[in-house]
Backbone as CSV, one residue per row, in Angstrom:
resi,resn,N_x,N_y,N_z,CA_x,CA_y,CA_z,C_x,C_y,C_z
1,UNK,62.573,-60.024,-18.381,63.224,-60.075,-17.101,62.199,-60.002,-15.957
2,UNK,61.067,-59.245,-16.101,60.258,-59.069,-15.326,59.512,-60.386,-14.725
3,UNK,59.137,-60.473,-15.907,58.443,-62.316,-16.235,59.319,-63.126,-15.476
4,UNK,60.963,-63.758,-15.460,61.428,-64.294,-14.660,61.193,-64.123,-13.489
5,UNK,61.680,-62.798,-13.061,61.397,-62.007,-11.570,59.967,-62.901,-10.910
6,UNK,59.120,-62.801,-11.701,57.660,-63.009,-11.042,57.039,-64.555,-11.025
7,UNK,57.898,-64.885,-11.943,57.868,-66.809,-11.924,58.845,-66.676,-10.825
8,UNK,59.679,-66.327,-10.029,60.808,-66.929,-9.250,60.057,-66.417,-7.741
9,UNK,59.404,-65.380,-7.751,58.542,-64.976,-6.656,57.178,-66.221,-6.163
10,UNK,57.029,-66.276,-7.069,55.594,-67.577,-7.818,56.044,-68.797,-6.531
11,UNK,56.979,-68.712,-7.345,57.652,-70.208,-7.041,58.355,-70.775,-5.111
12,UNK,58.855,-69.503,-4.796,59.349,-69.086,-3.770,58.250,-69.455,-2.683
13,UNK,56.730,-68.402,-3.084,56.050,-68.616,-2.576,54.960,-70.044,-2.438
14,UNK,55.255,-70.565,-3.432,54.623,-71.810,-3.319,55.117,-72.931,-2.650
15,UNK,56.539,-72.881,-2.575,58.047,-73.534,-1.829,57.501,-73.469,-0.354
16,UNK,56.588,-72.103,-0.171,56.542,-71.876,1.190,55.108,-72.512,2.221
17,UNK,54.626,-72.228,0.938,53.546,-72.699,1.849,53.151,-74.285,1.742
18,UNK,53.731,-75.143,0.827,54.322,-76.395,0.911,54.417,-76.614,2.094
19,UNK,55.602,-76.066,2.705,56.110,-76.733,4.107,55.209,-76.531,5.235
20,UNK,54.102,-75.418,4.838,53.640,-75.821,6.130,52.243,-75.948,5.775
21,UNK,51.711,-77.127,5.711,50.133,-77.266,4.568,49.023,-78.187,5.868
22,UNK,48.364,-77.558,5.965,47.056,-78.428,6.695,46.357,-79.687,6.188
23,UNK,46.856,-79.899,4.835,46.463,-80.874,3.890,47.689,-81.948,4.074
24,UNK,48.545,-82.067,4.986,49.358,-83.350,5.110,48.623,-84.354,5.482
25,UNK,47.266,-84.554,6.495,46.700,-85.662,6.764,45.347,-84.989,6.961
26,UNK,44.243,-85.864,6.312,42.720,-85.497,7.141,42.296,-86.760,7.246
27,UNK,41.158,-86.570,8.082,40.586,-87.737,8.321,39.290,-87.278,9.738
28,UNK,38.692,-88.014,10.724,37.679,-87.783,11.281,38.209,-88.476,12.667
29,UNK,38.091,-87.413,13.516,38.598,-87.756,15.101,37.512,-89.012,15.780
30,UNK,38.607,-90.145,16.098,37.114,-90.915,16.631,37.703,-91.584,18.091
31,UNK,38.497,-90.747,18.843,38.701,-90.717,20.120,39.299,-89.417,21.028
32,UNK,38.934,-89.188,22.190,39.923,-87.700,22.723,40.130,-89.058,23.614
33,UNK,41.443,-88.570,24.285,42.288,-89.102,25.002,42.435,-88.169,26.302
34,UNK,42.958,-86.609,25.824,42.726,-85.793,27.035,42.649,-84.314,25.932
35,UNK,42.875,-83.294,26.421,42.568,-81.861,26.000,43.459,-81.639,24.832
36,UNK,44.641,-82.300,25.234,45.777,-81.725,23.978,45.841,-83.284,23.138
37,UNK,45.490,-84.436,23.003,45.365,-85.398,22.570,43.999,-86.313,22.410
38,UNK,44.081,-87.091,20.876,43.094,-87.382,20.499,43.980,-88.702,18.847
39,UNK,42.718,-89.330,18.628,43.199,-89.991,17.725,42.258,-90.069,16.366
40,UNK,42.767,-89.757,14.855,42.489,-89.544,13.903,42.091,-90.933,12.706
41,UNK,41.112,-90.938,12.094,40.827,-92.260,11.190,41.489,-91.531,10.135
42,UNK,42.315,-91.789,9.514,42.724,-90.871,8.414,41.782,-91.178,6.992
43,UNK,41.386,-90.304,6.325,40.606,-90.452,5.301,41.852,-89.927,4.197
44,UNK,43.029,-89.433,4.294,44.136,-89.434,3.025,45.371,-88.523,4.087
45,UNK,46.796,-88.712,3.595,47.823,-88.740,4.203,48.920,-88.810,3.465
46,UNK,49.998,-87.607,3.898,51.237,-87.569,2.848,52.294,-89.046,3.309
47,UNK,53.056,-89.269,2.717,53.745,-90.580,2.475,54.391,-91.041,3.747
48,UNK,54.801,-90.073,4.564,55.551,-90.160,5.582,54.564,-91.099,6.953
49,UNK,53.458,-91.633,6.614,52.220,-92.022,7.537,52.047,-93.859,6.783
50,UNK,51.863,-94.303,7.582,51.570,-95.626,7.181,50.760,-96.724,7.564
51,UNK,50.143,-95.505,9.108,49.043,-96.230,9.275,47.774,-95.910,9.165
52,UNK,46.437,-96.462,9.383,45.498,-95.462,9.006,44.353,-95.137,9.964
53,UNK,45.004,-95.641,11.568,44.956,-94.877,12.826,46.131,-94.069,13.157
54,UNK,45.900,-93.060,13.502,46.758,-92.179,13.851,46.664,-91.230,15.240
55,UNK,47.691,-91.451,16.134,47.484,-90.264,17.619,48.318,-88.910,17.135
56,UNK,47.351,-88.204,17.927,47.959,-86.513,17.731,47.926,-86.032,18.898
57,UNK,49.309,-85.372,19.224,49.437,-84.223,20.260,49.946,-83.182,19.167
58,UNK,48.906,-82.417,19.788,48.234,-80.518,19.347,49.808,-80.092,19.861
59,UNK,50.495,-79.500,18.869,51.366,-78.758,18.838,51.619,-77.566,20.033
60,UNK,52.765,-77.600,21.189,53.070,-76.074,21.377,52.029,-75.974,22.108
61,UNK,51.102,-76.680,22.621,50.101,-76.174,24.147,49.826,-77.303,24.915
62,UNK,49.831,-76.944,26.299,49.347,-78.112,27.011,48.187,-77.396,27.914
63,UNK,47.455,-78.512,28.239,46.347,-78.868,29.077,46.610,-79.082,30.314
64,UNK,45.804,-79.090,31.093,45.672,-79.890,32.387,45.935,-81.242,32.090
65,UNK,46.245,-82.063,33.252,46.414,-83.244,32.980,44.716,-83.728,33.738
66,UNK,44.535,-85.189,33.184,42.927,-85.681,33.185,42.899,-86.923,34.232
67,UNK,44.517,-87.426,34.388,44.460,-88.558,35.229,46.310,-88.532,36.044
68,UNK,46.361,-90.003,36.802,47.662,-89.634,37.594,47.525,-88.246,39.111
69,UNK,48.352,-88.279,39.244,49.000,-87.185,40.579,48.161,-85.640,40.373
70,UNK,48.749,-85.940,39.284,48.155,-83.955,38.484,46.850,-83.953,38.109
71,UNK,45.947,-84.773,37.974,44.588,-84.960,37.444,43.968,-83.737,38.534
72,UNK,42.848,-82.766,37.612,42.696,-81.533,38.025,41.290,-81.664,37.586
73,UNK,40.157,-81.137,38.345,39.014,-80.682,37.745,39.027,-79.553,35.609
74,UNK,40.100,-79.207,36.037,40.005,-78.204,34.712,40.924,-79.464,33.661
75,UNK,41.454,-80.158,34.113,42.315,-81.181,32.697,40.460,-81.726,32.234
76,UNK,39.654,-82.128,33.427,38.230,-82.764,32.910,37.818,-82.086,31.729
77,UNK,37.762,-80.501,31.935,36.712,-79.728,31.602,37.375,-79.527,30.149
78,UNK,38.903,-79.522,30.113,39.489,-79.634,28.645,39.468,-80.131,27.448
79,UNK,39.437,-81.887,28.493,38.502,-82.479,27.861,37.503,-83.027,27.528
80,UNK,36.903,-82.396,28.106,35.342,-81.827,27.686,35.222,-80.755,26.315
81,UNK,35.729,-80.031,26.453,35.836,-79.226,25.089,36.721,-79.845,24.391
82,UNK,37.478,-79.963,24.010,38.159,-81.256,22.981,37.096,-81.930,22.462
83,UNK,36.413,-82.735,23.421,35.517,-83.778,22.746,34.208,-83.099,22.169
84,UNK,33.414,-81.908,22.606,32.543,-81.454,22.168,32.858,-80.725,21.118
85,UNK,34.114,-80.005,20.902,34.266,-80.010,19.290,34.987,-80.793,18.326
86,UNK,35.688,-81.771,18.387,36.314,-82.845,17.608,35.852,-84.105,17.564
87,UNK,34.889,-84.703,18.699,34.771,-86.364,18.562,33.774,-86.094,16.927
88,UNK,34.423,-87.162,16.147,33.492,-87.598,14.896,33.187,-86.335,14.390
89,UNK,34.203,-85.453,14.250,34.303,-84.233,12.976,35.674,-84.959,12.131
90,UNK,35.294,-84.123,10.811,36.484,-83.923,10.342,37.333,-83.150,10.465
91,UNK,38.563,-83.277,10.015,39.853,-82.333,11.094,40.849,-82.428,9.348
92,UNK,41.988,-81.425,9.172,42.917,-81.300,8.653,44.036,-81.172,9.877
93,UNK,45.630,-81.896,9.218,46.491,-81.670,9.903,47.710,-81.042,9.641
94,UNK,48.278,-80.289,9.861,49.406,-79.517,9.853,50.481,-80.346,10.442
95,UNK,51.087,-81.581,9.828,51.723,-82.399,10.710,53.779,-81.545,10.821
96,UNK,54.131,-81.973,12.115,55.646,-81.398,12.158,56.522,-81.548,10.940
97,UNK,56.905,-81.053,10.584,58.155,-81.476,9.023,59.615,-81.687,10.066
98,UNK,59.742,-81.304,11.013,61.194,-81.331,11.879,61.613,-82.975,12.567
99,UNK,60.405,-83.193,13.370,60.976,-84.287,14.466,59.387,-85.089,13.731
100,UNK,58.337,-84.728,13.626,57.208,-85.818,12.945,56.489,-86.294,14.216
101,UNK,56.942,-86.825,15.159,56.166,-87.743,16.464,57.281,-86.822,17.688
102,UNK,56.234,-87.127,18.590,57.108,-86.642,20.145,57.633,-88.171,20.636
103,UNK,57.549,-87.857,21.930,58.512,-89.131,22.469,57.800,-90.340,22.468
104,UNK,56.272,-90.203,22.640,55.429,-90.888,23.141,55.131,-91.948,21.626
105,UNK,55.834,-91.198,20.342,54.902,-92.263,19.492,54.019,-91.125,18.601
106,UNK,53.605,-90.007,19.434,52.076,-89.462,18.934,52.645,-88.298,17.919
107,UNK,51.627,-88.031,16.683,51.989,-86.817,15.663,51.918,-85.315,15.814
108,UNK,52.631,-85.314,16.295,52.795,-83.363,16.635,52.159,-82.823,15.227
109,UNK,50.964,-82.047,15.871,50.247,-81.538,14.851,49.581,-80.047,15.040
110,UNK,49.214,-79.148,14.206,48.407,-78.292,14.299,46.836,-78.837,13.858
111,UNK,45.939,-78.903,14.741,44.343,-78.976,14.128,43.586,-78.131,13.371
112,UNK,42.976,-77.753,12.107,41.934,-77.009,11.775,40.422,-78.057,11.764
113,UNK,39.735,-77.698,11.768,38.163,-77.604,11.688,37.904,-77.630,10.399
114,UNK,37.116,-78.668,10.101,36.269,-78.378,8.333,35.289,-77.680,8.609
115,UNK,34.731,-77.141,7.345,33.546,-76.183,7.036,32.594,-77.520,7.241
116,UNK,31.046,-77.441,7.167,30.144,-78.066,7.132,30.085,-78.971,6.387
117,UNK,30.601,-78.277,5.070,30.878,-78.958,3.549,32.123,-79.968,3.671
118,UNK,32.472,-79.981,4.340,34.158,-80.465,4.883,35.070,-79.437,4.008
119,UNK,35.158,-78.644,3.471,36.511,-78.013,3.086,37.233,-77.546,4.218
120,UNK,38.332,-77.184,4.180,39.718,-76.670,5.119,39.082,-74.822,5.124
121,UNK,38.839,-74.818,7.081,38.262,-73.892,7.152,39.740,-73.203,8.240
122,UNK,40.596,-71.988,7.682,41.798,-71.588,8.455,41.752,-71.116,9.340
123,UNK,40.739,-70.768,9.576,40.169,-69.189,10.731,39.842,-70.443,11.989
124,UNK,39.560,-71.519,12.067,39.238,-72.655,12.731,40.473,-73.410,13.385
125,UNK,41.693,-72.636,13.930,42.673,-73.366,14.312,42.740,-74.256,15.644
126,UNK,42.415,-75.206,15.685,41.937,-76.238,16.763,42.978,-75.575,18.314
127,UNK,44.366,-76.068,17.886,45.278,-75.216,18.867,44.911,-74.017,19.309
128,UNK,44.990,-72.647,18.758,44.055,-71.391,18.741,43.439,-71.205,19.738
129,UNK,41.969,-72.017,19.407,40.477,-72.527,20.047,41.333,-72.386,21.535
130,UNK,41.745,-73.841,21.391,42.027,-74.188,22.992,42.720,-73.269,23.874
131,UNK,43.864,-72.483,23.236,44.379,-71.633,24.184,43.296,-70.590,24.447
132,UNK,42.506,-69.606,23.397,41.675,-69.051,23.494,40.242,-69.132,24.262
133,UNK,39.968,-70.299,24.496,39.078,-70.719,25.440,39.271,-70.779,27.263
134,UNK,40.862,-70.515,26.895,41.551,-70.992,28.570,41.454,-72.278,28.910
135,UNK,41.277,-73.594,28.020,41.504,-74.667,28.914,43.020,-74.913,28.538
136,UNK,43.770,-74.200,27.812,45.421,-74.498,27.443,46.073,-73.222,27.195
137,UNK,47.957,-73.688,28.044,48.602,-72.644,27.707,49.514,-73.172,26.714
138,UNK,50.486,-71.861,26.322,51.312,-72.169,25.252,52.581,-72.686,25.863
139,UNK,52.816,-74.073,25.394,54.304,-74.783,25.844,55.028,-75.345,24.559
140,UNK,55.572,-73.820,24.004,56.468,-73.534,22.653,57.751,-74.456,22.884
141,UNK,57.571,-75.787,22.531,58.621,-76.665,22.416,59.684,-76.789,21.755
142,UNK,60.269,-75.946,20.807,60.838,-75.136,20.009,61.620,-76.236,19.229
143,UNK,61.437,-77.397,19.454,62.041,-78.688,18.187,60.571,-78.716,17.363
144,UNK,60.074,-78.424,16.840,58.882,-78.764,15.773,58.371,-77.314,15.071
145,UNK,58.541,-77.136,14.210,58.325,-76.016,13.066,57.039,-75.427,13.557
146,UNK,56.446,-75.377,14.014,55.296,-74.410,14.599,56.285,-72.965,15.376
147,UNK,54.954,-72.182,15.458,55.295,-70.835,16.176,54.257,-70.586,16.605
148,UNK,53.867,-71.021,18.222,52.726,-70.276,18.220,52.052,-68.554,18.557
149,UNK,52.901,-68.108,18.347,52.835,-67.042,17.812,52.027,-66.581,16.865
150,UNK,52.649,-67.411,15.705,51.891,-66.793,14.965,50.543,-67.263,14.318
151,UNK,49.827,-68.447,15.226,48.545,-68.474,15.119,47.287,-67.150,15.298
């Protein structure tokens, strides 16, 4: 009985972290667009993807804006950091399981950072970074399975 108990715990927990996996898409950033957006070469991708350019808006934070009415010295400087840590790295994605794309087309995503080696480094949460740096606040959009919270 025990043995069941602990296969059904097993299992539960593996159910869980399924849904929310950084390993849905990687690949190597080879454009920023602005602070909270950028576009991905995908190097492998779960089924739901079909092309093998891909745009991402960073989950649950926004930036300054970089151009238009609102264009701000600090949307620059955002992306400026965006690009000094993502152009031509590799990246893992945490893509939405709820809605998948925002309005625009682009993949609501969480970013991590590879290790040197490229493995999936967690402590490296691209979103994280940015709020933590102050060039982004949190704009918890509450249709897409993120929490940023609990980054």
């Amino acid at each position: 009985m025990k043995f069941v108990f602990a296969l059904l715990v097993l299992s539960l927990s593996l159910l869980s972290l399924a849904a929310a996996s950084p390993y849905e898409a990687t690949g190597r950033v080879t454009h920023i667009v602005d602070g909270d957006t950028f576009d991905v070469q995908l190097q492998d991708h779960d089924n739901r993807i079909t092309e093998d350019l891909i745009r991402i808006r960073l989950a649950d934070i926004d930036c300054p804006e970089t151009r238009g009415p609102k264009a701000c010295q600090a949307g620059k400087e955002a992306t400026e950091y965006t690009r000094s840590w993502l152009l031509n790295s590799f990246v893992y994605l945490d893509l939405d399981n709820k809605t998948g794309k925002d309005q625009y087309g682009r993949w609501v995503a969480v970013c991590y950072l590879a290790n040197p080696d490229g493995s999936l480094n967690l402590t490296r949460n691209f979103n994280r970074m940015l709020l933590d740096s102050g060039h982004a606040m949190v704009e918890d959009f509450k249709n897409n399975e993120f929490d940023p919270q609990s980054w």
